[in-house]
N, C-alpha and C positions, 0 to 999 in steps of 0.2 A: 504494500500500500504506500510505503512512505518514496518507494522508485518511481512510483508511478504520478503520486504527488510534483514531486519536483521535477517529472520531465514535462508535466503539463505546465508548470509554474513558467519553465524556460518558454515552451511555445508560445504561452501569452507573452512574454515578455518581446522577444522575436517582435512576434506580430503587432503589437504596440508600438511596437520603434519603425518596423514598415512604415504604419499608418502614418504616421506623426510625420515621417521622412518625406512622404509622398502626397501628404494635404496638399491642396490648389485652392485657391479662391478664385472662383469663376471663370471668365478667362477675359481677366484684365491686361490692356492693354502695356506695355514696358516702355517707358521712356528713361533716357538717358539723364539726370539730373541740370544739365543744358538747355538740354528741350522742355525740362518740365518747369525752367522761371522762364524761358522764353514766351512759353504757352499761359503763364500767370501776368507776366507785363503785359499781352495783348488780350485781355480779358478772355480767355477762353476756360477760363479755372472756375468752377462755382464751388466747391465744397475739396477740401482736405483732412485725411487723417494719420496724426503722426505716432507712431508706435515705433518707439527706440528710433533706429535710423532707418526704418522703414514707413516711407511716405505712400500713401492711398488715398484714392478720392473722386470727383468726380467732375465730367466738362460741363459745361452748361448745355452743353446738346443730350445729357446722359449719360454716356459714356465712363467706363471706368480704366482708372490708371492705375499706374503704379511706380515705383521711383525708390530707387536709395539715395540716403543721402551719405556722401564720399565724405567729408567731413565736417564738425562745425562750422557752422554759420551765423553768425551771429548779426547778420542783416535778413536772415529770413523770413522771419516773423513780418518786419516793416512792410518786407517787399509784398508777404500776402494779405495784411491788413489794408495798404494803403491801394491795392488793387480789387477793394469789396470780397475779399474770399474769404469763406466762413471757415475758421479753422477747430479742429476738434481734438482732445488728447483722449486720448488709448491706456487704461491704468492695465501696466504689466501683470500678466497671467501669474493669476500665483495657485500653484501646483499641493495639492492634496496630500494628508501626511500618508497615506498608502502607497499613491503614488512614488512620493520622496523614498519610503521606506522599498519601495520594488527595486527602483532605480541605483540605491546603495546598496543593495544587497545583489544586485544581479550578480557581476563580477564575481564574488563569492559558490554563486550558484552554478554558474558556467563551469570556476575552477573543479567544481563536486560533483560537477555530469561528467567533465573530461574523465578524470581521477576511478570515478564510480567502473566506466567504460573500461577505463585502461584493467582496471583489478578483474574485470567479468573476460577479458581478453588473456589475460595468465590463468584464470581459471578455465579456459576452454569452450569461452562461449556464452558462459553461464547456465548451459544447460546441465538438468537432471538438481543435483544438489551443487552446482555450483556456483559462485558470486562471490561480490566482496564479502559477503557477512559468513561465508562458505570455507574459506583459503584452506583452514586444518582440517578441513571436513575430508574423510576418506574418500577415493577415486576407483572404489570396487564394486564393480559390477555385480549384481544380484540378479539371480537367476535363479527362478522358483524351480520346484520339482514339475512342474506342471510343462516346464519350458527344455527340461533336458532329455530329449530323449536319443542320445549315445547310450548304447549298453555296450555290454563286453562281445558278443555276437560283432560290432561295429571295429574292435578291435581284435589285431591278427597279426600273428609274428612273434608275438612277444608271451608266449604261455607261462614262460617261468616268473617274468614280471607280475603277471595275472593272477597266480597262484599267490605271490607276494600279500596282494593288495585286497584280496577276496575277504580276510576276516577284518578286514573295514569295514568293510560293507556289512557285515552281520554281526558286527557292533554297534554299529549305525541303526540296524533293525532291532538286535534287542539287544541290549545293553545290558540287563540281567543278565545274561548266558553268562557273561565274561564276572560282573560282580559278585556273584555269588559265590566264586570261588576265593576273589580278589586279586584275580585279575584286572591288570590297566591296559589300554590299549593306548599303542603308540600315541604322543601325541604331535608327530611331524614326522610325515615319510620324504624323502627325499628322493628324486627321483633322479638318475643319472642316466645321460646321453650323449650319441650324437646329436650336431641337429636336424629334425626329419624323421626321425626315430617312432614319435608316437607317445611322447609324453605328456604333450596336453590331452589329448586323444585321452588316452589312460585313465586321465583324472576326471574330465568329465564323463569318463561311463563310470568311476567309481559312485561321483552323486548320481546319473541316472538308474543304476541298478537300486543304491537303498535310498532314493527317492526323498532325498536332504536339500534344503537350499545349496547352494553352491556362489560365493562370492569367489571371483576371478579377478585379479590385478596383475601388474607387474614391476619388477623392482624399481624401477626406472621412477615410477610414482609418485613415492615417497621422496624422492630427493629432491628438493629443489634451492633457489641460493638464498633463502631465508634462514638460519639458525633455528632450530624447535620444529619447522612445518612439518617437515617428516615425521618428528616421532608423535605430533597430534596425531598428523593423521594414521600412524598403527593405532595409539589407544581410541580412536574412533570406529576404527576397523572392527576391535573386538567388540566395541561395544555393540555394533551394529551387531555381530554373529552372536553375542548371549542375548539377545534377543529371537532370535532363527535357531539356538540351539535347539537338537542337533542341526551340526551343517558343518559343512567343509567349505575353506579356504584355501584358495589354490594362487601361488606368488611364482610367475613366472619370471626366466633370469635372475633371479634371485641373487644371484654375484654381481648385479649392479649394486646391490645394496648391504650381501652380505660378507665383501670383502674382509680380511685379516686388518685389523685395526693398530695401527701403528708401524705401518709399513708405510716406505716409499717415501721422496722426498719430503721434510718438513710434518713428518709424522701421519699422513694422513689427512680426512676429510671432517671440520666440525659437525656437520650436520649431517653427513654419512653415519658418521658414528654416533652420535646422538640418538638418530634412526636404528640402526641397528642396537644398541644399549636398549631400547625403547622394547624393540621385540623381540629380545631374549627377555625382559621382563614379565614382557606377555605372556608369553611360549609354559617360562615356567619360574613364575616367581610366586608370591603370597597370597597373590588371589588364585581363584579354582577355576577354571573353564573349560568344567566338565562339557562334552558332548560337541568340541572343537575339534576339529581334525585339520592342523596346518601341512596341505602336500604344498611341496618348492619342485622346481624344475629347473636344471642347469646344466653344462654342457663342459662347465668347468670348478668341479667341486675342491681342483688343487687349490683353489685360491679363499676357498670360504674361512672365515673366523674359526676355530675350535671349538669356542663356545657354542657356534651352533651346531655342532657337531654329538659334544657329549650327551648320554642318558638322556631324558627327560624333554628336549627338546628334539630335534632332528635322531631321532635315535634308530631310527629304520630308511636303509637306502635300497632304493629299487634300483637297478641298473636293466634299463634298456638302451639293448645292442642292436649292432645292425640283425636281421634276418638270415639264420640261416636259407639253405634251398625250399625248405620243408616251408619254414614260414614267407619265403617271397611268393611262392606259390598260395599258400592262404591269400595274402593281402591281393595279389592280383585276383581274387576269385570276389574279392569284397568289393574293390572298385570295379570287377568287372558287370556288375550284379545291373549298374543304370547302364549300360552299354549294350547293342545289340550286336549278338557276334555270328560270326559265321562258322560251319560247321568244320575249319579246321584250326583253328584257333584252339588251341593245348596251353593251360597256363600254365605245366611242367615244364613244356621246354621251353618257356619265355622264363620262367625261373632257374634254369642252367644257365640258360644266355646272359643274367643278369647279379653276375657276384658283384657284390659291395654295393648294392642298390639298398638306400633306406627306404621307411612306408613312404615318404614322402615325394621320392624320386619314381617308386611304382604307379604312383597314383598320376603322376605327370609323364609317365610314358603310355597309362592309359591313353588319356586326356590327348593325348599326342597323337596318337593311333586311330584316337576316334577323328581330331582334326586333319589325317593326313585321306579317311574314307569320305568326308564331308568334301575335301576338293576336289576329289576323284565323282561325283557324285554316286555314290555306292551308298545300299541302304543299311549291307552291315560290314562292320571291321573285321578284315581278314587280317591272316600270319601274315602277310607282307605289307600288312601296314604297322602291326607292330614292331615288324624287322627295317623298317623303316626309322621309325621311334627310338627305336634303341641307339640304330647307328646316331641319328642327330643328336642324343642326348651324352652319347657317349664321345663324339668327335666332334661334336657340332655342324649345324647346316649348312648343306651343300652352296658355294659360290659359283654356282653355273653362265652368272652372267660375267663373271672374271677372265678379262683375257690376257693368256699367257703365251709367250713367243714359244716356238719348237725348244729353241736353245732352253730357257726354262722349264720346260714341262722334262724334256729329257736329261737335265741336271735333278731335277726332283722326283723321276724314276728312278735315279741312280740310290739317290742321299736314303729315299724311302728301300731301298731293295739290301740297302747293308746293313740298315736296324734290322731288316726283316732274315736275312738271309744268318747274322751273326745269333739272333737272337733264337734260331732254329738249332745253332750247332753247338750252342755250348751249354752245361747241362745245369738241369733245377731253374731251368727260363718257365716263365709263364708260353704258352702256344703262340705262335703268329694267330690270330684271330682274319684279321681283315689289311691289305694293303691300302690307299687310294693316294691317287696324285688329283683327284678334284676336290679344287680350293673349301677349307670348310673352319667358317669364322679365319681369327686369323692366321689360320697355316695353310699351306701351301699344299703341305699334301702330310699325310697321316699313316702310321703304323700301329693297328691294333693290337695287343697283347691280351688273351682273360686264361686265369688261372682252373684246373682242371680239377681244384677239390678245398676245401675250406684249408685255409690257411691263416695261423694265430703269430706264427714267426718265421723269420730266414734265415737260412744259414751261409754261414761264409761263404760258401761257392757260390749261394744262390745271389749272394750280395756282390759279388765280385762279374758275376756272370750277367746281371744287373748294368754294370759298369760296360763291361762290354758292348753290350747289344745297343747304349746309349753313344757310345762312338763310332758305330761303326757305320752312320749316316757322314760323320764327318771322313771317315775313312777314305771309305766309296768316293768322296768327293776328291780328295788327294789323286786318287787310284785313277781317276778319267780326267781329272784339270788339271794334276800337277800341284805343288805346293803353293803357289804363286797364285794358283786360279779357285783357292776353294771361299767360299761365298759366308755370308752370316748367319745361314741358317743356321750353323749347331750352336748358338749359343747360350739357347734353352736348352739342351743338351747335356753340352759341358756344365751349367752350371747344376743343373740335377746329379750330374758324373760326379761334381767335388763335394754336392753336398752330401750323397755316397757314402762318399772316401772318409769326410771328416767325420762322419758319425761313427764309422768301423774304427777310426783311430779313437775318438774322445768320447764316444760315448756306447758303443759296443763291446769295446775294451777287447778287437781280434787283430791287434797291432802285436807283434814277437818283441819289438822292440818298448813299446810302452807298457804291456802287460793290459790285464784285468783291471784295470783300474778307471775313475771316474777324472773324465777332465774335462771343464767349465768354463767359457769364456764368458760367459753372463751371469750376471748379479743376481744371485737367488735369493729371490723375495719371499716365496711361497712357506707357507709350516711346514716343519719336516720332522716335527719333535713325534707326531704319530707315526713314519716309517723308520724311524728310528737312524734318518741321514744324519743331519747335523749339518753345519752351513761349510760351503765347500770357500776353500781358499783362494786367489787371484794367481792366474798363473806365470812362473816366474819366466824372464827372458829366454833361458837356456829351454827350458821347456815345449816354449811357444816353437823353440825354433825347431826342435824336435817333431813335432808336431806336424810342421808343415813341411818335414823331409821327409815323413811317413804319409804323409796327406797324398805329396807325389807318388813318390815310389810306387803306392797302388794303384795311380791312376797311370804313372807309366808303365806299370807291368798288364796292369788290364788292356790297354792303348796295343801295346806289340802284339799280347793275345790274339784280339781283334785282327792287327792287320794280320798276320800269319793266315786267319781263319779265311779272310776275303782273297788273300793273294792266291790260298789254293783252292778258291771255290770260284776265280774271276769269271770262269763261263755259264755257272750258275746266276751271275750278277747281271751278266748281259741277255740272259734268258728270261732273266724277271722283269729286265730294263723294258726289254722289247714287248713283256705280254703287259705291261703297266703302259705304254705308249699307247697297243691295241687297245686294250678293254677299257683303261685309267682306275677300276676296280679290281681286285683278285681277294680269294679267297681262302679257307684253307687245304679246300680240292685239290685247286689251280697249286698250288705252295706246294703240295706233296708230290704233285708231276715236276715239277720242276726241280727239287731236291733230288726228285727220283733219276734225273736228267733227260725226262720225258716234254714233249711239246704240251701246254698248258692244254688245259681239256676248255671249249668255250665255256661263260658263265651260265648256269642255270638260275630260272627263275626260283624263287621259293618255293615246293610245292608240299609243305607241311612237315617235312623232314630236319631232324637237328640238326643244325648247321654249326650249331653252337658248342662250346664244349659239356662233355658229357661227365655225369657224376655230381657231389657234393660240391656250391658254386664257393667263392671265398674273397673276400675284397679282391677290387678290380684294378689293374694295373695297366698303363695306357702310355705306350710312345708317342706324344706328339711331338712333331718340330712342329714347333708353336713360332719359331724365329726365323722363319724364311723372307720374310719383309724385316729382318733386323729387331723385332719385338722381342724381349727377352719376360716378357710373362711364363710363371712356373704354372702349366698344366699337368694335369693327370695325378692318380692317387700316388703314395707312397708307402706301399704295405709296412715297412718297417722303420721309416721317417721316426715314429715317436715312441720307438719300443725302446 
């Protein structure tokens, strides 16, 4: 009411000052102050009226005038007396005490609409509970039972997570069960992932199964650059949910706000921390809030405070993982469910075809599949639109309208056919998958790799072997251009090669010369007092140099590998040159005639058959020269990058 007062207050005032601005009296004539004694000496004046130094009045014919007067005159008077003009005065308007009181106070009113605006603008609008009178008010979305309907049927891939979270849910429904023994039930699951995984997913079919409100936020919410607003707005949060008890609270990102507290330059964030002080209090301090169930979801739980970690607060963590084969196959059956498909569409072997695919990436290769039968106009999604799907999402969209000179397209059969051909002969390689020298995003041309069965680690050969198959695009280029003529392509390459190399030295610990040991060039921040590290030390000169003589070494002994392998397979190389010229596509058919030292068999359409590799699928690993226009952006997975 009182908003709504003062914005009509402003409008009148507005529109009062129009009026006023824009009054006319009639439409009297204007004379120049010249004209108007010249017009008084020659009798043509009968009547005047002076107000301030605003002259008006009238001619003897009728007529009305009008006149300023430019300055005193102190013969005026004479001049219109002694020429018969009737002269009249005007007592100056004198203005009302409402008036006077709008008029001082406007100013005031204006600075309180601006002001009012700008706070409903940081609050987002103003809408729902927001406003200046709102600021510490929570930002969490409340969603009745009536409004969720995700069940666990809705989520797939993820069983053991499921199994996790299920006597929530029948906590949630009777709460007896668990009391009567004296039992508590957690009171914050924590949910761990990648991202894409299925964690929000998760928590909302937790409330739609036991049928709880469900308030959803995110870390990000609470923080903002006021001191205090954060941690109002948790104690608002809960007060809002002992209200809805039961009901579950779901904080996504959570490591926006549940950082380790006294870290990093200058100690940290006031009002981060504040916040977070705030809801470890909540979570589990002197008051009781029974029938709360705090789930978080984050992507990087190395970073979170301890405190949220112990008993009583975050005491239970869910980790959902990527999908095995078993569950890429459920989840493709779940998104396939709105989709009309055709009778040879197999979601098994779209689930071989598709190791290290999160729920999130399947749902988008649907999505993809069905877009790629809608421009075909077809009425259902066939295998070759998924196989379609997959390639785009895995190398990116084809550049068909990109044109390349002979001399390039045949420099980029080459660079592609010694990833490919190297990466065939040396052992614990993931398969050649797919070749293409047509342009897709920004490479030039692409070497697919997918692994043949779930894979959790590498081993040294594998990593070394790794290293190889990533130079041997640079190789190939040596081997046809000469040293002088090899081009920028590999310089996504090399740098995946080195970053390889130095993980196998510093932090793989499979260097003879450095040993088992841990070695850090970065400032570790993180808590390590739960894995039992402890903070690693800066490392010393002689070290470093050590380090980067081992760095080489395996990138030059991988490097000779490599050429040895291309130099005795060089008719192999110009065999694959020439069938990547023909086709610009191959496959791993085409791949095995040609290792065989057979002429390529032409390509087959898709005709429902696995193309894909076969067995248990495992994160996906993917050669691209990504740098063949000189871009040194790092594509494709890295199965052992963070082990």
């Amino acid at each position: 009411m009182a908003k709504n007062f003062v914005l009509w207050v402003v409008i009148a005032a507005v529109l009062m000052m129009v009026f006023q601005n824009f009054q006319t009296v009639g439409h009297s004539k204007e004379y120049s102050y010249s004209e108007f004694i010249s017009q008084v000496e020659s009798g043509q004046v009968d009547r005047v009226t002076i107000s301030g130094q605003t002259i008006s009045g009238t001619m003897t014919g009728g007529e009305t005038f009008e006149t300023i007067l430019p300055a005193y005159d102190d013969k005026l008077m004479d001049t219109l007396l002694n020429n018969h003009v009737q002269v009249v005065g005007e007592k100056p308007e004198k203005q009302g005490f409402f008036t006077q009181l709008l008029l001082a106070s406007l100013p005031i009113l204006i600075i309180l609409a601006v002001f009012m605006l700008f706070m409903r603008q940081m609050q987002g609008g103003g809408s729902g509970r927001g406003g200046p009178m709102a600021f510490g008010k929570s930002k969490a979305k409340l969603l009745s039972e009536d409004q969720i309907k995700t069940t666990f049927e809705d989520v797939a891939g993820c069983d053991e997570a499921k199994e996790d979270v299920k006597e929530l849910v029948e906590f949630l429904r009777d709460p007896g069960k668990y009391q009567r023994l004296g039992g508590k039930i957690p009171r914050g699951v924590l949910m761990v992932g990648q991202p894409g995984t299925g964690k929000t997913l998760l928590a909302k079919a937790i409330a739609g199964e036991a049928r709880v409100p469900f308030f959803s936020i995110s870390g990000s919410d609470f923080v903002e650059m006021f001191v205090g607003v954060g941690a109002s707005r948790v104690r608002d949060m809960f007060d809002q949910a002992k209200k809805q008890a039961p009901c579950i609270i779901f904080i996504d990102e959570i490591d926006a706000v549940g950082r380790s507290r006294g870290v990093g330059i200058g100690g940290g964030n006031d009002e981060r921390e504040q916040t977070l002080n705030q809801l470890l209090v909540e979570m589990d301090g002197f008051e009781v809030n029974d029938g709360i169930i705090v789930i978080a979801a984050t992507n990087r739980p190395d970073v979170l405070d301890p405190a949220l970690l112990r008993p009583g607060r975050f005491d239970r963590q869910v980790v959902v993982g990527l999908p095995d084969i078993r569950g890429r196959e459920q989840i493709l059956k779940v998104h396939m469910r709105k989709v009309p498909l055709a009778e040879d569409v197999n979601a098994s072997v779209i689930a071989r075809g598709t190791p290290g695919f999160s729920g999130a990436d399947l749902a988008n290769l649907v999505n993809e599949a069905a877009l790629f039968a809608a421009r075909a106009n077809r009425s259902r999604v066939t295998m070759d639109e998924f196989e379609k799907a997959k390639d785009k999402i895995l190398m990116g969209a084809e550049r068909k309208t990109m044109v390349m000179s002979e001399k390039e397209k045949e420099n980029t059969a080459y660079h592609e056919a010694g990833h490919a051909i190297v990466g065939r002969l040396v052992p614990e390689h993931d398969p050649v998958y797919k070749v293409s020298i047509i342009p897709r995003g920004r490479a030039l041309g692409v070497t697919m790799f997918l692994p043949e069965e779930d894979r959790h680690s590498i081993s040294k050969r594998g990593i070394e072997s790794n290293i190889c198959s990533l130079y041997g695009g640079r190789i190939a280029e040596e081997m046809t251009l000469g040293k002088d003529g090899v081009t920028t392509g590999a310089s996504n390459d090399i740098e995946r090669a080195t970053k390889y190399a130095r993980n196998y030295v510093t932090k793989w610990g499979l260097s003879e010369k450095l040993g088992a040991q841990l070695y850090s060039e970065e400032e570790q921040n993180s808590y390590l007092g739960s894995s039992g590290g402890g903070q690693l030390s800066h490392l010393s000169e002689e070290t470093a140099r050590l380090i980067d003589s081992e760095v080489k070494d395996v990138l030059d002994r991988c490097y000779r590998r490599a050429t040895d392998l291309l130099e005795s397979n060089r008719d192999k190389l110009e065999m694959m040159k020439d069938a990547l010229m023909e086709y610009e596509t191959i496959d791993s058919d085409q791949i095995d005639d040609i290792m065989a030292g057979r002429k390529p068999r032409p390509p087959k359409a898709w005709s429902g058959v696995d193309k894909g590799p076969s067995g248990p699928a495992a994160p996906a690993q993917e050669s691209r020269d990504m740098a063949r226009d000189g871009d040194d952006t790092v594509e494709g997975a890295d199965p052992a990058a963070d082990r």
